[in-house]
BAROBA-747092 format. One line per field, with one value per residue: residue in one letter; residue number from 1; x, y, z of N, C-alpha, C in turn. Coordinates in Angstrom, 3 decimals, always signed. Each point is the difference from the previous one (the first is absolute). Example, Ala and Ser with C-alpha at 12.3 -4.5 7.8 and 13.67 -1.06 7.14 Angstrom:
! BAROBA-747092
torgu [A S]
drenmi [1 2]
n.c1 [+13.190 -0.350]
n.c2 [-5.690 +1.050]
n.c3 [+7.800 -0.720]
ca.c1 [-0.890 +0.820]
ca.c2 [+1.190 +1.190]
ca.c3 [+0.000 +0.060]
c.c1 [+0.900 -0.770]
c.c2 [+1.200 +1.090]
c.c3 [+0.000 +0.730]
***
This chain:
! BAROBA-747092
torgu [X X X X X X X X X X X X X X X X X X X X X X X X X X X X X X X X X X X X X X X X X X X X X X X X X X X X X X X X X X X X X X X X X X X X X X X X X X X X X X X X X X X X X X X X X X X X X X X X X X X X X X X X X X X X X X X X X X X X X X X X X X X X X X X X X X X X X X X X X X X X X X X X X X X X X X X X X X X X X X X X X X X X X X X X X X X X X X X X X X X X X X X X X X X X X X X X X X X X X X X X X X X X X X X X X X X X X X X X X X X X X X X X X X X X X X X X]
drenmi [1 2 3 4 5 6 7 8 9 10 11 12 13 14 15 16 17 18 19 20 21 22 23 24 25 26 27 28 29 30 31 32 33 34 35 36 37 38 39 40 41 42 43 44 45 46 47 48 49 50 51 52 53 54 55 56 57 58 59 60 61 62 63 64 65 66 67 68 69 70 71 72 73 74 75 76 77 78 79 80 81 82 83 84 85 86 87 88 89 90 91 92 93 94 95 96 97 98 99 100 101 102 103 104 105 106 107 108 109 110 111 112 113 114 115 116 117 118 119 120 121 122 123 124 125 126 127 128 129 130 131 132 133 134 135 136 137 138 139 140 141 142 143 144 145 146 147 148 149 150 151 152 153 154 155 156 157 158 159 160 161 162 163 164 165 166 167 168 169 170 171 172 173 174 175 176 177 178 179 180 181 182 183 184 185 186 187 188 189 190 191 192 193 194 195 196 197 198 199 200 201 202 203 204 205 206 207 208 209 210 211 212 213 214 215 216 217 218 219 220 221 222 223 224 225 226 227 228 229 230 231 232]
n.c1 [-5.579 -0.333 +0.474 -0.561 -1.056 +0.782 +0.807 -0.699 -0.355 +1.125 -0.670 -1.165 +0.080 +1.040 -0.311 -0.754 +0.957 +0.786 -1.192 -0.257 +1.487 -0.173 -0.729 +0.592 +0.903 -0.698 -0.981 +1.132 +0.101 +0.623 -0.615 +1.109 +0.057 +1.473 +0.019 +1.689 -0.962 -0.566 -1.034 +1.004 -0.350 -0.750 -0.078 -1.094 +0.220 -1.395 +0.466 -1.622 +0.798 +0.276 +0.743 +1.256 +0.036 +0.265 +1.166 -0.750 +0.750 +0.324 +0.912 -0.614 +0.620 -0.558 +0.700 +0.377 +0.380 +1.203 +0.155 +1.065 -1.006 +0.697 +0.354 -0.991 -0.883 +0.175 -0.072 -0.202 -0.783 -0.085 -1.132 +0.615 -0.859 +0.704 -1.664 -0.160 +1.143 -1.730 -0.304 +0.359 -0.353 -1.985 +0.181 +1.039 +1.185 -0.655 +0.543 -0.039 -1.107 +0.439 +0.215 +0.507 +0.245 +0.177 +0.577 +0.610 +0.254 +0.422 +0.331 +1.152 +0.376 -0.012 -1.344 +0.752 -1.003 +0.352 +0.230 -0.629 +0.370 +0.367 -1.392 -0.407 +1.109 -0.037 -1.127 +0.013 +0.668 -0.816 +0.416 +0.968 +0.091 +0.430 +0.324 +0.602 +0.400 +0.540 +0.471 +0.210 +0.186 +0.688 +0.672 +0.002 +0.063 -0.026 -0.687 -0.413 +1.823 +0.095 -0.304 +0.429 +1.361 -0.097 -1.033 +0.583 +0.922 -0.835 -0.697 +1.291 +0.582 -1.516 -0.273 +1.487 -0.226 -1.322 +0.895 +0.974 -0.717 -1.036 +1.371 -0.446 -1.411 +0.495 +1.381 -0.285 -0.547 +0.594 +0.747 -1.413 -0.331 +1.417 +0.303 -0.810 -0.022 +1.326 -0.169 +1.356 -0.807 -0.674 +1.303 +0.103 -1.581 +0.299 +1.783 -0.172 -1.118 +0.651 +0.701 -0.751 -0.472 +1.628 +0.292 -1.136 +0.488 +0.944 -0.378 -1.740 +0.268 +0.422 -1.379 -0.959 +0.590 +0.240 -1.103 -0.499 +0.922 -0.250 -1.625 +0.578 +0.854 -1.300 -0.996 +0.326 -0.327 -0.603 -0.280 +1.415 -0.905 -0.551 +0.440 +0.085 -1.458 -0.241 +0.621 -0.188]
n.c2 [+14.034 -0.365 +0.915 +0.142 +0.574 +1.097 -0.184 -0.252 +1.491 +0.505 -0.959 -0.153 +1.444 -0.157 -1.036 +0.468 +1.355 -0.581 -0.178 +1.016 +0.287 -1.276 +0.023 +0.903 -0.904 -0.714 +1.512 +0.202 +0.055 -0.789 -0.105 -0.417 +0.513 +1.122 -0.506 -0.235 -0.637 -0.092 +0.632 +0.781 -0.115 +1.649 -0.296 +1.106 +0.247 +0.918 +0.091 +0.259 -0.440 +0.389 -1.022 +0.989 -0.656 +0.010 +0.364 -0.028 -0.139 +1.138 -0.802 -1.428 -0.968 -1.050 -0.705 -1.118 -0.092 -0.077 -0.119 -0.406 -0.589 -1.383 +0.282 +0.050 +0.874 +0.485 -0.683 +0.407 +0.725 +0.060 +1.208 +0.534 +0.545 +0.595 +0.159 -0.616 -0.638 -0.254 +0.415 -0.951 -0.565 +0.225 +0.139 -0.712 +0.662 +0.033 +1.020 +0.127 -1.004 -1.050 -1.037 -0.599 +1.054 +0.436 -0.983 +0.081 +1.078 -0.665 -1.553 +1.413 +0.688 -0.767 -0.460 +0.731 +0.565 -0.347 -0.586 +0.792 +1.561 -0.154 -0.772 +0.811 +0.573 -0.984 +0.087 +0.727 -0.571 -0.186 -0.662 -0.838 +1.080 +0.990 -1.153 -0.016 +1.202 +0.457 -1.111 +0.647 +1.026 -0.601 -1.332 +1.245 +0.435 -1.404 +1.155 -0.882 +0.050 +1.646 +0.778 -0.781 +0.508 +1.100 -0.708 -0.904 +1.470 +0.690 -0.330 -0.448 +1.200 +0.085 -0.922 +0.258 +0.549 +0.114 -0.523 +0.962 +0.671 -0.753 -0.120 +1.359 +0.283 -0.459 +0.486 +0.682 -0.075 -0.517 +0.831 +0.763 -0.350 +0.023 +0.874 +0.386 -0.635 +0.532 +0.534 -1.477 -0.744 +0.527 +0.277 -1.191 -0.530 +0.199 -0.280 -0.958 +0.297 +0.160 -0.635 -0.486 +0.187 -0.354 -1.114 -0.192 +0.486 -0.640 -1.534 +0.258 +0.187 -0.534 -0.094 +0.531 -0.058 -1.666 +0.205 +0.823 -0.898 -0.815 +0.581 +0.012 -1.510 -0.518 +1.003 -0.710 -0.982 +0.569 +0.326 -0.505 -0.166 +0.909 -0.414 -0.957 -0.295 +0.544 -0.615 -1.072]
n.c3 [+15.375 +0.913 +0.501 +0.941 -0.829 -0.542 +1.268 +0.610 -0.870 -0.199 +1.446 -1.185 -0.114 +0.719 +0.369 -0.368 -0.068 +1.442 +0.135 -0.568 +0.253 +1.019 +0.011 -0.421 +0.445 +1.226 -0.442 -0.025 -2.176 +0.866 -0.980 +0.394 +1.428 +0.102 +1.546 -0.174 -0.596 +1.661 -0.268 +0.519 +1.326 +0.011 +1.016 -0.677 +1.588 -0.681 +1.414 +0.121 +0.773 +1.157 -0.514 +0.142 +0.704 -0.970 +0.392 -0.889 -1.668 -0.548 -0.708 +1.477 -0.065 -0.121 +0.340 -0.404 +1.458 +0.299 +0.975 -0.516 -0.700 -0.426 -1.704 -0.004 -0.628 -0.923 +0.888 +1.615 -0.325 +1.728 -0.764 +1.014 -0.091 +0.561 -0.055 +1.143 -0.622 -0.203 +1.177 +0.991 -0.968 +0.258 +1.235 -0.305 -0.653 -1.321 -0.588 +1.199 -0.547 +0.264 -1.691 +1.189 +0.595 -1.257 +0.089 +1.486 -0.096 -1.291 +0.415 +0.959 -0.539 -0.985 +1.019 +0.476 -0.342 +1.725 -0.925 -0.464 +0.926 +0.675 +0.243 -0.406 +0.994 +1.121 -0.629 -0.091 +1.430 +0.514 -1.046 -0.062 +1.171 -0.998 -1.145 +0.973 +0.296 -1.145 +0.250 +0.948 -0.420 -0.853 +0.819 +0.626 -1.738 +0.781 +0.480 -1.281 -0.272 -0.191 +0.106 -1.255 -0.264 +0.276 -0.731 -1.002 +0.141 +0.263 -0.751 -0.851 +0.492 +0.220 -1.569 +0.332 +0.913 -0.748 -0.739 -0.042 +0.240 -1.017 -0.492 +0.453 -0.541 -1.490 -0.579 +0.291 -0.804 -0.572 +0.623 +0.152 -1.447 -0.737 +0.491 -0.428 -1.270 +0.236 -1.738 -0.403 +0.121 +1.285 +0.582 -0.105 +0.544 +0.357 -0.168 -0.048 +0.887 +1.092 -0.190 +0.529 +1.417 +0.760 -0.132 +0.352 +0.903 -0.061 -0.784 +0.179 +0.881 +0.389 -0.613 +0.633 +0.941 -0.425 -0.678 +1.442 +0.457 -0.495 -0.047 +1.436 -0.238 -0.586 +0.550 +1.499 -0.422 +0.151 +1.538 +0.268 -0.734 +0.422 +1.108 -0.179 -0.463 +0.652 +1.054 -0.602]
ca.c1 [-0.317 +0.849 +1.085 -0.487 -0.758 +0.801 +0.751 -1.155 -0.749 +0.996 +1.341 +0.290 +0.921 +1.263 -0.921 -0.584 +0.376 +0.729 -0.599 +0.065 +0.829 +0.548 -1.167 +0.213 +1.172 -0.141 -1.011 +0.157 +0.011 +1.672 -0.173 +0.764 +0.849 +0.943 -0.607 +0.378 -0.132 -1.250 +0.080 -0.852 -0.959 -0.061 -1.668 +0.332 -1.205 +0.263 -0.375 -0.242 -0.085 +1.260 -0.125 +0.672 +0.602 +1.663 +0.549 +0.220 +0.445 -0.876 -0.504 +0.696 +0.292 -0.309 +0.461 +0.444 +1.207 +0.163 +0.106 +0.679 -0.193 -0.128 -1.484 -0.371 +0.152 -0.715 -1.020 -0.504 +0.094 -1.081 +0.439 -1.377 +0.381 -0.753 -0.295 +0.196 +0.884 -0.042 -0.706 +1.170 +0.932 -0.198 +0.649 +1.098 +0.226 +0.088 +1.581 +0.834 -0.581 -0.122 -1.070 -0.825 -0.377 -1.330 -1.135 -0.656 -0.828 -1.695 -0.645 -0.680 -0.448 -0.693 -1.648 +0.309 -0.207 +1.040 +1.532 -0.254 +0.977 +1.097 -0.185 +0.592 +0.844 +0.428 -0.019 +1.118 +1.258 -0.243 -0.351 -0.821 -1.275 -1.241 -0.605 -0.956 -1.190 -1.094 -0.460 -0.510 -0.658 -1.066 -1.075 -0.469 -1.224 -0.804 -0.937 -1.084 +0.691 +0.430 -1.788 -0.686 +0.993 -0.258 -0.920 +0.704 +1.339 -0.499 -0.860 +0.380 +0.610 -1.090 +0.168 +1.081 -0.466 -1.067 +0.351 +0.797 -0.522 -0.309 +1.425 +0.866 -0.884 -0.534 +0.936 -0.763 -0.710 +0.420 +1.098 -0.630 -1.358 +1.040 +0.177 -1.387 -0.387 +1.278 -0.412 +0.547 -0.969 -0.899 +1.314 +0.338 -0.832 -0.106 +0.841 -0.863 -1.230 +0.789 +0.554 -0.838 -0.201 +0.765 -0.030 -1.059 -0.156 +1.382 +0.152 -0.265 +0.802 +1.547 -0.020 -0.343 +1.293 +0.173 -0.818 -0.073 +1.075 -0.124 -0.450 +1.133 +0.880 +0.102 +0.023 +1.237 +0.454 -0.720 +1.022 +1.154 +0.534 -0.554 +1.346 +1.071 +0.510 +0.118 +1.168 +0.812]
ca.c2 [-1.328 -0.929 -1.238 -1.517 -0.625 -0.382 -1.131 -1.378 -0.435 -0.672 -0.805 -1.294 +0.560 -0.693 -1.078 -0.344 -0.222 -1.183 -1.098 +0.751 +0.234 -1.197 -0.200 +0.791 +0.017 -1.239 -0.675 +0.292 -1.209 -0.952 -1.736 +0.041 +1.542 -0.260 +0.886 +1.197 +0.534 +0.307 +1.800 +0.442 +0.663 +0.517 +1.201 +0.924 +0.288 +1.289 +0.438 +1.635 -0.277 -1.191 -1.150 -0.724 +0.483 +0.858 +1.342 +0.024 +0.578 +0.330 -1.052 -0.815 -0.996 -1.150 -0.969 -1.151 +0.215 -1.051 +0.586 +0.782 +1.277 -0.728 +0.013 -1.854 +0.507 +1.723 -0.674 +0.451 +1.212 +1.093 +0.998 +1.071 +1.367 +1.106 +0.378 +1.072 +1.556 +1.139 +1.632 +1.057 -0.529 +1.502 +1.792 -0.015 -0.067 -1.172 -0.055 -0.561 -0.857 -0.934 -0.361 -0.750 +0.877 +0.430 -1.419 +0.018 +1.418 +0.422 -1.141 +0.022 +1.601 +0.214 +0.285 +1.201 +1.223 +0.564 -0.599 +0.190 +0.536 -1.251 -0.910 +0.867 +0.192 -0.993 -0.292 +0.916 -0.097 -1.804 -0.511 -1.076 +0.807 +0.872 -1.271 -0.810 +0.690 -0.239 -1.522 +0.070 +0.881 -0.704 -0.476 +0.214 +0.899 -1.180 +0.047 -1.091 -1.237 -0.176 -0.340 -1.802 -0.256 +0.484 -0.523 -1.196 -0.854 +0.295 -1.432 -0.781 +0.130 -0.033 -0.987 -0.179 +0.404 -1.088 -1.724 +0.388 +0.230 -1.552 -1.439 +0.141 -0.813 -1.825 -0.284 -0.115 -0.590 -1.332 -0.300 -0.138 -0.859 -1.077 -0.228 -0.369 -1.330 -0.600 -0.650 +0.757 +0.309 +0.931 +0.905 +0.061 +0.137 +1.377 +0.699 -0.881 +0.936 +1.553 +0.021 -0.545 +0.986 +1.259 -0.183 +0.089 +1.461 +0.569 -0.275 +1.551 +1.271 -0.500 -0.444 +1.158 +0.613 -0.778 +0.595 +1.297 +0.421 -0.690 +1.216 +1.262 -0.606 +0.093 +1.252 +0.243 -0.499 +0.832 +1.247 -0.402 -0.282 +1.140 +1.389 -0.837 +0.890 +1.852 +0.399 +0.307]
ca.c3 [+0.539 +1.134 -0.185 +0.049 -0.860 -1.559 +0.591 -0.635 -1.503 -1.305 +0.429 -0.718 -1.340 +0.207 +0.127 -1.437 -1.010 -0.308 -0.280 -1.280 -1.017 -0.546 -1.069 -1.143 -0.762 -0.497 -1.178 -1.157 -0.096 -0.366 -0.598 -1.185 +0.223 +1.154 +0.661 -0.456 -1.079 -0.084 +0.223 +1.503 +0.620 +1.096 +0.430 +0.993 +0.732 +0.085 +1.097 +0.738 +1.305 +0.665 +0.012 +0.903 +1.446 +0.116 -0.934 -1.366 -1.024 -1.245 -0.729 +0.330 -1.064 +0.636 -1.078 +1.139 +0.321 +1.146 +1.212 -0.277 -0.869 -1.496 -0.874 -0.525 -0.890 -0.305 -0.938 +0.239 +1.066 -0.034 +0.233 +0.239 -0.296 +1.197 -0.327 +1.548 +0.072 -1.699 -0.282 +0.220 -1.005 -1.011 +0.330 -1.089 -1.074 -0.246 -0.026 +0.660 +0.661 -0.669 -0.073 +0.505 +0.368 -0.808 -0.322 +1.374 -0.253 -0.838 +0.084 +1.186 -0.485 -1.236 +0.150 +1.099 -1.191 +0.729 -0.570 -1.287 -0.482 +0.136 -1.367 -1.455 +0.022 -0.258 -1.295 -0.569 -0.080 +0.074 -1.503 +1.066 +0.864 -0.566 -0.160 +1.221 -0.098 -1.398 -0.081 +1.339 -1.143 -0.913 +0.569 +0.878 -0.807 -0.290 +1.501 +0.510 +0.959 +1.790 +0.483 +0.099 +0.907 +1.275 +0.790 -0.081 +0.908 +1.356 +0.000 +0.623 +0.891 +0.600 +0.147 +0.397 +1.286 +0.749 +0.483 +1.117 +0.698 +0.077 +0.368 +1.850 +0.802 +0.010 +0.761 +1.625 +0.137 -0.727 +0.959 +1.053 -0.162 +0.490 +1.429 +1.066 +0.032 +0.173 -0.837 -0.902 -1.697 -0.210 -0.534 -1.612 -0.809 +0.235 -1.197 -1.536 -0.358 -0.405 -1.268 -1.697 -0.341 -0.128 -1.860 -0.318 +0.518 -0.844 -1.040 -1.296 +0.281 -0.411 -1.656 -0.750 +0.122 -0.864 -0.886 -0.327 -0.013 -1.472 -0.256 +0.643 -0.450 -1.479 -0.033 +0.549 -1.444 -1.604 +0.141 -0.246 -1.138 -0.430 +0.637 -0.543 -1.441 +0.216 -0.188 -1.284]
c.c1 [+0.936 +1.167 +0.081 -0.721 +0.432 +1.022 -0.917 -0.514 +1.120 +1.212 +0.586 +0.937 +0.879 -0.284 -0.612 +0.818 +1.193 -1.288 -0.428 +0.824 +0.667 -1.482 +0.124 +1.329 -0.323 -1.116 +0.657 -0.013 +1.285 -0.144 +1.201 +1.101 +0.900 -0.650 +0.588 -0.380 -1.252 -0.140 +0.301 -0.906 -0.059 -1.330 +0.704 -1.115 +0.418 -0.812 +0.035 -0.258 +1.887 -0.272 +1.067 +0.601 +1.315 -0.407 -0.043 +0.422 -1.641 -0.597 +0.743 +0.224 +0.359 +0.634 +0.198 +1.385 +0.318 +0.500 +1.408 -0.256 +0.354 -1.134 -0.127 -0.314 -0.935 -2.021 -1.796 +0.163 -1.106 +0.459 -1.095 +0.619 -0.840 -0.406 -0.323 +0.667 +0.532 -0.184 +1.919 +1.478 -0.342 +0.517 +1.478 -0.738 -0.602 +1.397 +0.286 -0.562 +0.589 -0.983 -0.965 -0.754 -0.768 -1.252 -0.948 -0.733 -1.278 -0.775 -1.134 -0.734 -1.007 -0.519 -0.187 +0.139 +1.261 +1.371 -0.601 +1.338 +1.319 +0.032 +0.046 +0.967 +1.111 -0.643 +0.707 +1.094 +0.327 -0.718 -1.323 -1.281 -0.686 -0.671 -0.855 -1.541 -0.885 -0.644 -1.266 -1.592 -0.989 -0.750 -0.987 -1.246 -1.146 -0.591 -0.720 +1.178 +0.422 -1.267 +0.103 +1.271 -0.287 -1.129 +0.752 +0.418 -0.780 -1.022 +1.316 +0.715 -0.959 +0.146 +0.985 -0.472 -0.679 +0.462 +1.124 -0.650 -1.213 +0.691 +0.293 -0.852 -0.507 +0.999 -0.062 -1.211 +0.035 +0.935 -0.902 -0.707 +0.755 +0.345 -1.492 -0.202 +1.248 -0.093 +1.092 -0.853 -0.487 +0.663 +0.313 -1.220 -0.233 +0.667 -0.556 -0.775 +0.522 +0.759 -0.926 -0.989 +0.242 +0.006 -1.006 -0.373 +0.623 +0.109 -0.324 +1.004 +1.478 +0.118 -0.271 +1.565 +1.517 -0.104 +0.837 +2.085 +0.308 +0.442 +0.627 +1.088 +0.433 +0.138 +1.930 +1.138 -0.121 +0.649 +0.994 +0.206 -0.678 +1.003 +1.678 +0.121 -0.260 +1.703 +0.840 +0.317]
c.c2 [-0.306 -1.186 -1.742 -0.437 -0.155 -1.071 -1.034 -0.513 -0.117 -0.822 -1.217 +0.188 -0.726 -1.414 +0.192 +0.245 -1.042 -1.093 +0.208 -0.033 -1.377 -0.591 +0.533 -0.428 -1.889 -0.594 +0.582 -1.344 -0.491 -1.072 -0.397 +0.778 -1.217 +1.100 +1.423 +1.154 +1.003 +1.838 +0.297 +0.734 +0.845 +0.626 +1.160 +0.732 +1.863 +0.117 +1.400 -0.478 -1.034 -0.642 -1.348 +1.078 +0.609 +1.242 -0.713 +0.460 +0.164 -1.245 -1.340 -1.070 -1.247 -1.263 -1.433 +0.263 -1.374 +0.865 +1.194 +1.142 -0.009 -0.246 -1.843 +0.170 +1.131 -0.954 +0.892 +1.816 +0.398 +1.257 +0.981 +1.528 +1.371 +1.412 +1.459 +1.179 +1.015 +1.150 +0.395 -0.225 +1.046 +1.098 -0.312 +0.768 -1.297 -0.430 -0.881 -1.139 -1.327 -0.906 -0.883 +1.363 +0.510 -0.935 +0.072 +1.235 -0.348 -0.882 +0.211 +1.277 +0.360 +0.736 +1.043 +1.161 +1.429 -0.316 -0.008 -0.042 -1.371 -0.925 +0.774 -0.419 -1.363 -1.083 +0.826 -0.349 -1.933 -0.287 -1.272 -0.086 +0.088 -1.071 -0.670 +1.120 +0.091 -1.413 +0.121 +0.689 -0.568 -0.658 +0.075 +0.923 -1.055 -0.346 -1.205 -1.028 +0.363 -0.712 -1.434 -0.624 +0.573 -0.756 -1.162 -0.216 +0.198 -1.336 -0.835 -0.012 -0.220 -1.667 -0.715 +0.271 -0.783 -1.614 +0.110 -0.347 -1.212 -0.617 +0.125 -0.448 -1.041 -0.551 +0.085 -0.970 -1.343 -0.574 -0.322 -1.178 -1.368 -0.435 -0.439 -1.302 -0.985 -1.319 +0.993 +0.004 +1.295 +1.315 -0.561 +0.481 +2.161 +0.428 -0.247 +1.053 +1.679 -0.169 -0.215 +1.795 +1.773 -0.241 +0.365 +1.736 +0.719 +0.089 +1.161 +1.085 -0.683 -0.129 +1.580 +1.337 -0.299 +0.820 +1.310 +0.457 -0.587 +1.508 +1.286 -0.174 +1.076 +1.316 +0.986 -0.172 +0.713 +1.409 -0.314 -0.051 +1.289 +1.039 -0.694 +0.814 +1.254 +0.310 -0.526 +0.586]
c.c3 [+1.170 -0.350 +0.365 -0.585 -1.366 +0.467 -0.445 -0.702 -0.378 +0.504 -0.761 -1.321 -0.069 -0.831 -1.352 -0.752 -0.675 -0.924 -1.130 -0.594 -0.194 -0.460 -1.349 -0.173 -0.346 -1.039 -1.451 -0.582 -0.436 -0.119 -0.671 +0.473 +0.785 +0.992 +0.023 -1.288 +0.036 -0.143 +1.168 -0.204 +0.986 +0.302 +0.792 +0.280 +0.600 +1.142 +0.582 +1.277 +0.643 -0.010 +0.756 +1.434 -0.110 -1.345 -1.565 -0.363 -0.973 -0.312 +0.388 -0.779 +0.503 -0.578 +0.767 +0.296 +1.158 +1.331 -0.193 -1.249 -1.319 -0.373 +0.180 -1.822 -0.497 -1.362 +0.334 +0.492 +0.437 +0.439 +0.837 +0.057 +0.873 -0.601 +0.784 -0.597 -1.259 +0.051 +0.813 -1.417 -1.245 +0.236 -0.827 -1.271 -1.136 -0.834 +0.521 +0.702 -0.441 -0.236 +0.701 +0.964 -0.484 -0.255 +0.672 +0.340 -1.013 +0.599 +1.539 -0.222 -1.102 -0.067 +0.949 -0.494 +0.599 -0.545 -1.479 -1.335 +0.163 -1.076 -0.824 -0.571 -0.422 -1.157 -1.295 -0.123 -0.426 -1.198 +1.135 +0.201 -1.004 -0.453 +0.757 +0.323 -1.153 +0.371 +1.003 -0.345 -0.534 +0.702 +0.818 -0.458 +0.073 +1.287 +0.400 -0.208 +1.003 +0.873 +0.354 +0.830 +1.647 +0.785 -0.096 +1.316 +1.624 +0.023 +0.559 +0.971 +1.349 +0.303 +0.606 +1.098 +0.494 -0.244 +0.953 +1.359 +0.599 +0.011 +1.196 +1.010 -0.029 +1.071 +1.841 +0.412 -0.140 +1.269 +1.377 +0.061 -0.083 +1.442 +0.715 -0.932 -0.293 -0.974 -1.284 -1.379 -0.051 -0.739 -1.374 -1.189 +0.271 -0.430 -1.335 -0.536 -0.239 -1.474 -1.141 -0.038 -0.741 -2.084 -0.762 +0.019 -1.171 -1.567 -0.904 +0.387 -0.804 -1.505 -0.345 +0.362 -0.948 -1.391 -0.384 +0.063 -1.574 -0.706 -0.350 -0.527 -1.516 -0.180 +0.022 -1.390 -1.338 +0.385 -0.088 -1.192 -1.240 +0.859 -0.932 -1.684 +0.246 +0.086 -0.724 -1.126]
***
């Protein structure tokens, strides 16, 4: 792919995932909490592509700081992680890999029947790994969820596109049709209508996604707690 075009498609990475990960630290529920008391929270985002303009580390780490470089505090992290640089991290030893190294090899490598042998290998050596692959395993013997997920996420990612893409042109439009009848109602009744619409667009999708993480939730849950009594 061109570089200017993975530049574009993923210029908003940065950006979401701040809006994500303080969305996920402010819906927890603290009814009752000292704010200090709350979980942190971290997202972490496994990127097969640059994502920032400088020289990365393996794995960067994001936190609130003030200009000099004091914590404000360790409540949030984001994390992203470079995935770019797995095939030159497979030619190591896995001896000699560390574990975030190895992490980064299966997660970018898995499915690369060319690094067969590697993953072998580093499940073998990685208790972890090998877990994560059996899990992986299993779920994946269940063709009609991949299936219902793979069309899931391309429907909405489609959908994400196309109001993107209608907000930018109501939005032009709204600015033109303002200016030609130099009428602040007409701009307000036009945000009015985009919003009621964009909700309306939204609601089944937002309930039926709602639903299905419920779902995933529980599942995620029943494994934890079926790998929890294995090793004991």
């Amino acid at each position: 792919m061109a570089g200017d075009n993975k530049e574009n498609k993923h210029r908003n990475i940065k950006w979401r995932s701040v809006f994500n990960l303080c969305d996920l630290h402010s819906n927890q529920p603290g009814r009752g909490l000292d704010y200090g008391d709350f979980v942190k929270s971290y997202q972490v985002m496994l990127c097969n592509y640059k994502v920032f303009g400088f020289e990365n580390e393996l794995a960067e780490r994001f936190m609130f700081r003030n200009q000099k470089g004091n914590d404000l505090c360790d409540a949030v992290m984001a994390i992203f992680v470079d995935l770019t640089k797995a095939k030159g991290i497979a030619k190591k030893p896995v001896g000699e890999m560390t574990d975030l190294e190895a992490w980064v090899v299966f997660f970018a490598l898995g499915n690369d029947n060319n690094y067969g042998q590697v993953i072998a290998d580093i499940t073998k050596e990685k208790e972890g790994i090998a877990v994560a692959r059996d899990t992986l395993l299993t779920i994946s013997q269940n063709a009609d969820e991949r299936a219902r997920f793979r069309s899931r996420r391309i429907w909405l990612q489609d959908r994400e596109h196309e109001q993107a893409v209608a907000r930018k042109e109501g939005r032009k439009e709204g600015r033109a049709e303002g200016r030609k009848e130099g009428r602040a109602e007409g701009r307000k009744e036009g945000r009015k209508e985009g919003r009621e619409e964009a909700l309306a667009e939204y609601e089944p999708v937002i309930a039926s996604m709602t639903a299905e993480i419920a779902n995933k939730d529980a599942e995620i849950a029943a494994l934890r707690a079926k790998l929890s009594g294995g090793s004991s």
